[in-house]
N, CA, C and O of each residue as an XYZ file, in Angstrom:
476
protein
N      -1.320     -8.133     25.505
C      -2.448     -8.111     24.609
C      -2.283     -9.209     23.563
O      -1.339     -9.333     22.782
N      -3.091     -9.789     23.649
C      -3.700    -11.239     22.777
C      -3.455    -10.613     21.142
O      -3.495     -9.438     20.776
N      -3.224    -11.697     20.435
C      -3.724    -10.944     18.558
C      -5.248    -11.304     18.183
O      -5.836    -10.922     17.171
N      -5.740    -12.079     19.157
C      -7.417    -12.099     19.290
C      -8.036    -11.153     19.625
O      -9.163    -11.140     19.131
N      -7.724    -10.029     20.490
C      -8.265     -8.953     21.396
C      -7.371     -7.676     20.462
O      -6.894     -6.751     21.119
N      -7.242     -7.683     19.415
C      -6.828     -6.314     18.316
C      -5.910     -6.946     17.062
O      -4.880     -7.612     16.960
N      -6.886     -6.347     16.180
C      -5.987     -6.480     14.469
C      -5.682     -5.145     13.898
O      -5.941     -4.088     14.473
N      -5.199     -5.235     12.904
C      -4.601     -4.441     12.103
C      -5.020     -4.757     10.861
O      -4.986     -5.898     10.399
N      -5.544     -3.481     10.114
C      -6.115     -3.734      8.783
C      -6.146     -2.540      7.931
O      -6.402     -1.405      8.333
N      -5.860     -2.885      6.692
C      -6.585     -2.260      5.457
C      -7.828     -2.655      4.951
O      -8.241     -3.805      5.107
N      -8.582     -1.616      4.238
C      -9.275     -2.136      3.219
C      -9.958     -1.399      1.965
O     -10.299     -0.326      2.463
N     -10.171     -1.386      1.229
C     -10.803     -0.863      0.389
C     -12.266     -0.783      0.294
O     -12.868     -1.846      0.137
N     -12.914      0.284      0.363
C     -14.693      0.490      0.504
C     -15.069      0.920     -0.839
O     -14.500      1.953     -1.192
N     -15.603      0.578     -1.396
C     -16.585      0.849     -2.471
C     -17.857      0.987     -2.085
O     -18.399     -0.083     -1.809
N     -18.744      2.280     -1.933
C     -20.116      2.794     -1.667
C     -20.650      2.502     -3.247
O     -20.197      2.493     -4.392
N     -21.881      2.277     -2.552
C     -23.153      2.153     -4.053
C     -24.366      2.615     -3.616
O     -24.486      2.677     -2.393
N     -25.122      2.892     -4.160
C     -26.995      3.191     -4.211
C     -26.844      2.741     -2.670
O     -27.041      3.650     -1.863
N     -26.596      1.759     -2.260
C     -27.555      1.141     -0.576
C     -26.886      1.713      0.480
O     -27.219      1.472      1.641
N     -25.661      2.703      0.099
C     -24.791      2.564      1.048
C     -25.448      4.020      1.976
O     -26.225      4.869      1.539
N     -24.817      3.936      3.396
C     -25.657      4.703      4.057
C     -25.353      6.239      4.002
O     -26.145      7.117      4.344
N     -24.069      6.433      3.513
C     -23.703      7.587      3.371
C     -23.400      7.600      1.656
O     -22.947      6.523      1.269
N     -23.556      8.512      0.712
C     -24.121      8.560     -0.682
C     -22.496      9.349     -0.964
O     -22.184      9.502     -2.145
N     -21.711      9.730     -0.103
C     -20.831     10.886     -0.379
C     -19.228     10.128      0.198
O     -18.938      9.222      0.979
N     -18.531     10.990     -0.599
C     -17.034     10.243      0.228
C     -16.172     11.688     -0.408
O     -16.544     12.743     -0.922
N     -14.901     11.110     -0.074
C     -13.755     12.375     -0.469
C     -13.611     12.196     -1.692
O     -13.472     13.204     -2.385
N     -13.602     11.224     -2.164
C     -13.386     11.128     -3.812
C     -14.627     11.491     -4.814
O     -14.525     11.749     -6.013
N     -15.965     11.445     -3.940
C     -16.955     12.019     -4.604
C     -17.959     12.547     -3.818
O     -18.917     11.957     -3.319
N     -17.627     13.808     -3.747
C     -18.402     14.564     -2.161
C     -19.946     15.101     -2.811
O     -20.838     15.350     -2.000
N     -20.182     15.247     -4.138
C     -21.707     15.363     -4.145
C     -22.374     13.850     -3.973
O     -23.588     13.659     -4.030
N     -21.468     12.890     -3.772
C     -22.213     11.710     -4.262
C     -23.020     10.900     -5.639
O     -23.772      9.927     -5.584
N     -22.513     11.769     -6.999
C     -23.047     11.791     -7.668
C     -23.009     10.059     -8.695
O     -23.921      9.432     -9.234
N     -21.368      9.767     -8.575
C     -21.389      8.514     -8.779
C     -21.934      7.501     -7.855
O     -22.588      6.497     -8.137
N     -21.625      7.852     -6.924
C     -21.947      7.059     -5.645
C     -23.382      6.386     -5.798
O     -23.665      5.188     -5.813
N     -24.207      7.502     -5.908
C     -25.712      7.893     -6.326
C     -26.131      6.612     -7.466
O     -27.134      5.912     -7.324
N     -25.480      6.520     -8.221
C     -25.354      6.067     -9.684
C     -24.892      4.298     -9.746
O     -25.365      3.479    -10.534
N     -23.697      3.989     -8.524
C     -23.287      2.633     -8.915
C     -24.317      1.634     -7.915
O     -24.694      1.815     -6.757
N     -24.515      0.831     -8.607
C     -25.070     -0.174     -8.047
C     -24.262     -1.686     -7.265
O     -23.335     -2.338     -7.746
N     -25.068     -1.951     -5.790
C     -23.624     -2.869     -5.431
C     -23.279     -3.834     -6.485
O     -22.108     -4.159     -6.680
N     -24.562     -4.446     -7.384
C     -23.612     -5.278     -8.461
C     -22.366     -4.558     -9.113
O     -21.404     -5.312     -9.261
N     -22.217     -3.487     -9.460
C     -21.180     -2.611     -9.914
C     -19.850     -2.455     -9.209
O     -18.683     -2.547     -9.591
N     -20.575     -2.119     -7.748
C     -19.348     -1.960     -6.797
C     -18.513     -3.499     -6.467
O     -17.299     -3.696     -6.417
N     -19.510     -4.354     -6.295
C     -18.738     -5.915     -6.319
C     -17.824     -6.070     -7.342
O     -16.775     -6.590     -6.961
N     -17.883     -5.740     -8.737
C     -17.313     -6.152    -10.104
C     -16.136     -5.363     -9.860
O     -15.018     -5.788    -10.151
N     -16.321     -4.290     -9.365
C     -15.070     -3.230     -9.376
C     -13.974     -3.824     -7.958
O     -12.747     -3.863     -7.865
N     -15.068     -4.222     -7.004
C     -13.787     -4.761     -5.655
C     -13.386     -6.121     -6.520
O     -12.221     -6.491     -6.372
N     -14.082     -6.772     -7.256
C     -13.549     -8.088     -7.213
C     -12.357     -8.047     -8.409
O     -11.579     -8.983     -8.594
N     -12.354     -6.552     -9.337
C     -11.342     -6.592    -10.017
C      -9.582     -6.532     -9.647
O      -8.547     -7.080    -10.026
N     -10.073     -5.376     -8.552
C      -8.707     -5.004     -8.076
C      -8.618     -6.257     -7.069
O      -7.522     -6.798     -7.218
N      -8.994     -6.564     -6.602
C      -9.083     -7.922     -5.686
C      -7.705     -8.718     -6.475
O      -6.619     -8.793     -5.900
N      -7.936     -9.286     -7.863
C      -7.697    -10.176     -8.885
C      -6.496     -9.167     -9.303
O      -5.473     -9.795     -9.577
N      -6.356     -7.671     -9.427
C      -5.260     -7.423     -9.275
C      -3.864     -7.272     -8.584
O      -2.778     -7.075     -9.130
N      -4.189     -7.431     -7.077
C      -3.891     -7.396     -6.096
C      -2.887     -8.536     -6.187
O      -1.663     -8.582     -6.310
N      -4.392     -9.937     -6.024
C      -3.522    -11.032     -5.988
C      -2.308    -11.801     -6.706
O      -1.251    -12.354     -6.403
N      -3.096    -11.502     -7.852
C      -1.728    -11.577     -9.385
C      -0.496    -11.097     -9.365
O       0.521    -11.533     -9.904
N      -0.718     -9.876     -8.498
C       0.966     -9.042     -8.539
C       0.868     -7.986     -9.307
O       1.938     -7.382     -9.377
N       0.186     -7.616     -9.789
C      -0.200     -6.477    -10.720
C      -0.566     -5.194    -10.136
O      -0.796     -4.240    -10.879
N      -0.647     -5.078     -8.723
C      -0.694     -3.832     -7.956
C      -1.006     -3.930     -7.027
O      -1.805     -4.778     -6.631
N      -0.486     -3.111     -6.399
C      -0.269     -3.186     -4.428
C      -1.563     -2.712     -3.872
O      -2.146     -1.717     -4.301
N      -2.013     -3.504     -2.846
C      -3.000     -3.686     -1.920
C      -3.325     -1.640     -1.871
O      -4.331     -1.081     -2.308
N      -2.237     -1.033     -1.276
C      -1.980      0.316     -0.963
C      -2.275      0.973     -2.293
O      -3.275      1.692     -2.281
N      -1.763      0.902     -3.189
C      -1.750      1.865     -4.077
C      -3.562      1.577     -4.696
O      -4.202      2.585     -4.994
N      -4.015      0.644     -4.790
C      -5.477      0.453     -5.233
C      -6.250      1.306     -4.143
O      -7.087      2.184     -4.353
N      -5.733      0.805     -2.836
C      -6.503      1.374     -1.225
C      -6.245      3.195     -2.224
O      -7.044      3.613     -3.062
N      -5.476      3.636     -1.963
C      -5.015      4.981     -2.173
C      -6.032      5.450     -3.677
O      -6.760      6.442     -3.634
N      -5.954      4.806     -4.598
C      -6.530      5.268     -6.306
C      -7.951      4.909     -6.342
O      -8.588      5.161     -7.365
N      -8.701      4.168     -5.016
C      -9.992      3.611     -5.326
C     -10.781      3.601     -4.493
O     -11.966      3.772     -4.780
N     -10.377      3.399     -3.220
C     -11.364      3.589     -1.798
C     -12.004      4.928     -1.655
O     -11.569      6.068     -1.812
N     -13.334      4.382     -1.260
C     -14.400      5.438     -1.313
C     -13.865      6.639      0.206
O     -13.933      7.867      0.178
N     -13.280      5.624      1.586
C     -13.082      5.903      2.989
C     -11.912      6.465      2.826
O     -11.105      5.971      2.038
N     -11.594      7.723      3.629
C     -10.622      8.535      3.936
C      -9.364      7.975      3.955
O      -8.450      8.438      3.272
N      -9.208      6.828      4.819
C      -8.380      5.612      4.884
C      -7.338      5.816      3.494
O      -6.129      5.587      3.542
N      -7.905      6.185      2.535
C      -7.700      5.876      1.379
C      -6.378      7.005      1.294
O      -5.432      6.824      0.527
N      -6.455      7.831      1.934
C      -4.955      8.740      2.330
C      -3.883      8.201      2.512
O      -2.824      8.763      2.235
N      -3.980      6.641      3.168
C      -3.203      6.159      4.197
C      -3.476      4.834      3.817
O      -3.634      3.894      4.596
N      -3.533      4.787      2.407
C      -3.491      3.253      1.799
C      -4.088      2.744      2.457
O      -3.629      1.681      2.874
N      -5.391      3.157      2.923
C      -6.482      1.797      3.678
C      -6.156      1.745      4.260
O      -6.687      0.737      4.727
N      -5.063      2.235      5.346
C      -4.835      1.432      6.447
C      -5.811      1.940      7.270
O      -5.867      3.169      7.237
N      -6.594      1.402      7.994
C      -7.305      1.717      9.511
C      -6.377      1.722     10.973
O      -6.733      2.456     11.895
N      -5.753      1.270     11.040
C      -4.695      0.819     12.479
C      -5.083      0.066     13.044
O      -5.500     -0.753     12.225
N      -5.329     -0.411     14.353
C      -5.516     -1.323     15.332
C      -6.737     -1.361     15.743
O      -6.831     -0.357     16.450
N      -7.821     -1.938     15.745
C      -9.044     -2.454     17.031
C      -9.261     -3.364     17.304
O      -8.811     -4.444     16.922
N      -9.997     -3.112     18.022
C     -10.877     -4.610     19.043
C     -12.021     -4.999     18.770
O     -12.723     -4.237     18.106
N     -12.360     -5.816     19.036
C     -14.195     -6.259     19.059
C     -15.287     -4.970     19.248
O     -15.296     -4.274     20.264
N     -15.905     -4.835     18.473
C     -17.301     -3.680     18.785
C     -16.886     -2.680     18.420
O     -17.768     -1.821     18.404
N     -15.394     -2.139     17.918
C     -15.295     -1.203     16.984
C     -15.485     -0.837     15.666
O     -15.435      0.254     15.098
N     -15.788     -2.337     15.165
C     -16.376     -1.913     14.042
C     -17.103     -2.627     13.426
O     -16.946     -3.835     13.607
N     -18.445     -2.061     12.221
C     -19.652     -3.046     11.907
C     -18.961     -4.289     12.046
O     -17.774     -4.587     11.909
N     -20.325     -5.164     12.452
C     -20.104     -6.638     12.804
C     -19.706     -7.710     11.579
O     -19.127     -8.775     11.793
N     -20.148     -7.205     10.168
C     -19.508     -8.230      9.704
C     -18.557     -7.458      8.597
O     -18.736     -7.706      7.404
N     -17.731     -6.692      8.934
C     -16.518     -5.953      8.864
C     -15.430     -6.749      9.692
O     -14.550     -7.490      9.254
N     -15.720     -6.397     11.032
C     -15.073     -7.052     12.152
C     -14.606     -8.636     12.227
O     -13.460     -9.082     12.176
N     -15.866     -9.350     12.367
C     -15.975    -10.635     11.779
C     -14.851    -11.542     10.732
O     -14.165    -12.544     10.932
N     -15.061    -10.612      9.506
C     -14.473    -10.657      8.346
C     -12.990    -10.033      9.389
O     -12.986    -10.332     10.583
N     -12.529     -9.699      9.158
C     -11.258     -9.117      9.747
C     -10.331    -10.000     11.027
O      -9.164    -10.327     10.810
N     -10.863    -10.247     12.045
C     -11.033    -11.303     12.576
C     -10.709    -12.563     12.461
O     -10.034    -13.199     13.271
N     -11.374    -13.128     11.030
C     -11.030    -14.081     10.691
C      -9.514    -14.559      9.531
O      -8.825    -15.537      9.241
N      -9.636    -13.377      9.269
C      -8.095    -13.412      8.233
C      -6.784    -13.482      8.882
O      -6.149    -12.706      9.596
N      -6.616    -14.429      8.502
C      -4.808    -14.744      8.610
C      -3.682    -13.731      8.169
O      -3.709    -13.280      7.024
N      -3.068    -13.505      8.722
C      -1.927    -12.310      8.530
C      -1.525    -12.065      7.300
O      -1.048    -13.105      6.847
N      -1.472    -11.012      6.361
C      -1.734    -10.603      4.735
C      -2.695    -11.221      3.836
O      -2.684    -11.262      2.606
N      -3.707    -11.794      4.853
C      -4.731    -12.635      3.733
C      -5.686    -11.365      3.630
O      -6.028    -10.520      4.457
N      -5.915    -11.523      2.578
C      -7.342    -10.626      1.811
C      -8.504    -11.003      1.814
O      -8.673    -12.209      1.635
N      -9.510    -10.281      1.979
C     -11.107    -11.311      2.335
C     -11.575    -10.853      1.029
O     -11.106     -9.941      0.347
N     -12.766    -11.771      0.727
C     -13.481    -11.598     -0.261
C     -14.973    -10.633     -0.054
O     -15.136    -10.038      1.011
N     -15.515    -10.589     -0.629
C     -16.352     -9.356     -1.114
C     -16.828     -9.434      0.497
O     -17.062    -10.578      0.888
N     -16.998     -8.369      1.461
C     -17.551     -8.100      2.617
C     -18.759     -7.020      2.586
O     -18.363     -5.924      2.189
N     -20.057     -7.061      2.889
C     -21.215     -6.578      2.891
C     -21.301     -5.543      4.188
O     -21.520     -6.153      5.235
N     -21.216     -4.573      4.288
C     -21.416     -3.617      5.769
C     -22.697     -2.232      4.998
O     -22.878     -1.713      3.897
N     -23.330     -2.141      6.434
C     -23.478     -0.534      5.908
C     -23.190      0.883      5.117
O     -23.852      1.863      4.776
N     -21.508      0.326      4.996
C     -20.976      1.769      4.520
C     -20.952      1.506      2.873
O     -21.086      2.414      2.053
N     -20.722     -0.145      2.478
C     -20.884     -0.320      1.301
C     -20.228     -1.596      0.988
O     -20.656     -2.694      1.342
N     -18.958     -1.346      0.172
C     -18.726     -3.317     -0.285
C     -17.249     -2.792     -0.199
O     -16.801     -1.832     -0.826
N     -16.329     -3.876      1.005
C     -14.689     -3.866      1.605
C     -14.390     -5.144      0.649
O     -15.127     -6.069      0.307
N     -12.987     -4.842      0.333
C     -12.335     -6.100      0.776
C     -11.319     -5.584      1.850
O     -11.183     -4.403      2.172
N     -10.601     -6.690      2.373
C      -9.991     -6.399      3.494
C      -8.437     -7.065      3.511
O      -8.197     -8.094      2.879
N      -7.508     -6.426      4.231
C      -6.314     -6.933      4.025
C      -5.824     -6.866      5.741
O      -5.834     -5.783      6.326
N      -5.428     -8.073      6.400
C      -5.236     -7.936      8.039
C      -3.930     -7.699      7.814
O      -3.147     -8.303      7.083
N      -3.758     -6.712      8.548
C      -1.760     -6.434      8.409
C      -1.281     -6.494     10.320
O      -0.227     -6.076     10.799
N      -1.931     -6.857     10.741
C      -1.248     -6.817     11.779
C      -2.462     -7.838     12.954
O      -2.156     -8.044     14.128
């Protein structure tokens, strides 16, 4: 198996107003969810983003204290897929990152990633 044909990733999801599901584990009425707007949710990925990179806190422990996605149990990690497993410009984005590189603000259905390829 190719490292083209399956990656390995974290990431952090931040849901807002557009996102398709309004609810997560960290806020199961959806009430903030309801409330942030993606300009909001961008400001908030692009903070820890900037924390991340600085050295000021681990990819995992932000994944774990901030992600909207279950993932967030398991420090963001998702594990391994392939092509067509997941939204297209999730995938895409993922795909294209170089081994511990972090992507910048990523746009999907579920809401606003950044992304970390670990494998």
């Amino acid at each position: 198996m190719s490292s083209s044909e399956k990656v390995r990733a974290s990431h952090i999801l931040i849901k807002h107003q557009g996102s398709r599901r309004k609810s997560s584990w960290k806020d199961p009425d959806g009430r903030v969810i309801s409330a942030t707007t993606r300009e909001e949710a961008v400001a908030q990925l692009q903070a820890l983003r900037c924390d991340i990179l600085s050295g000021d806190a681990s990819f995992k422990d932000l994944a774990s204290q901030n992600s909207h996605c279950s993932s967030a149990k398991r420090g963001g990690d998702l594990g391994s897929f392939g092509r067509g497993q997941m939204q297209k410009p999730f995938e895409e984005a993922t795909f294209a990152l170089k081994l511990g590189e972090i992507s910048d603000i990523v746009d999907t259905d579920s809401g606003v990633h950044i992304i970390m390829r670990t494998g």
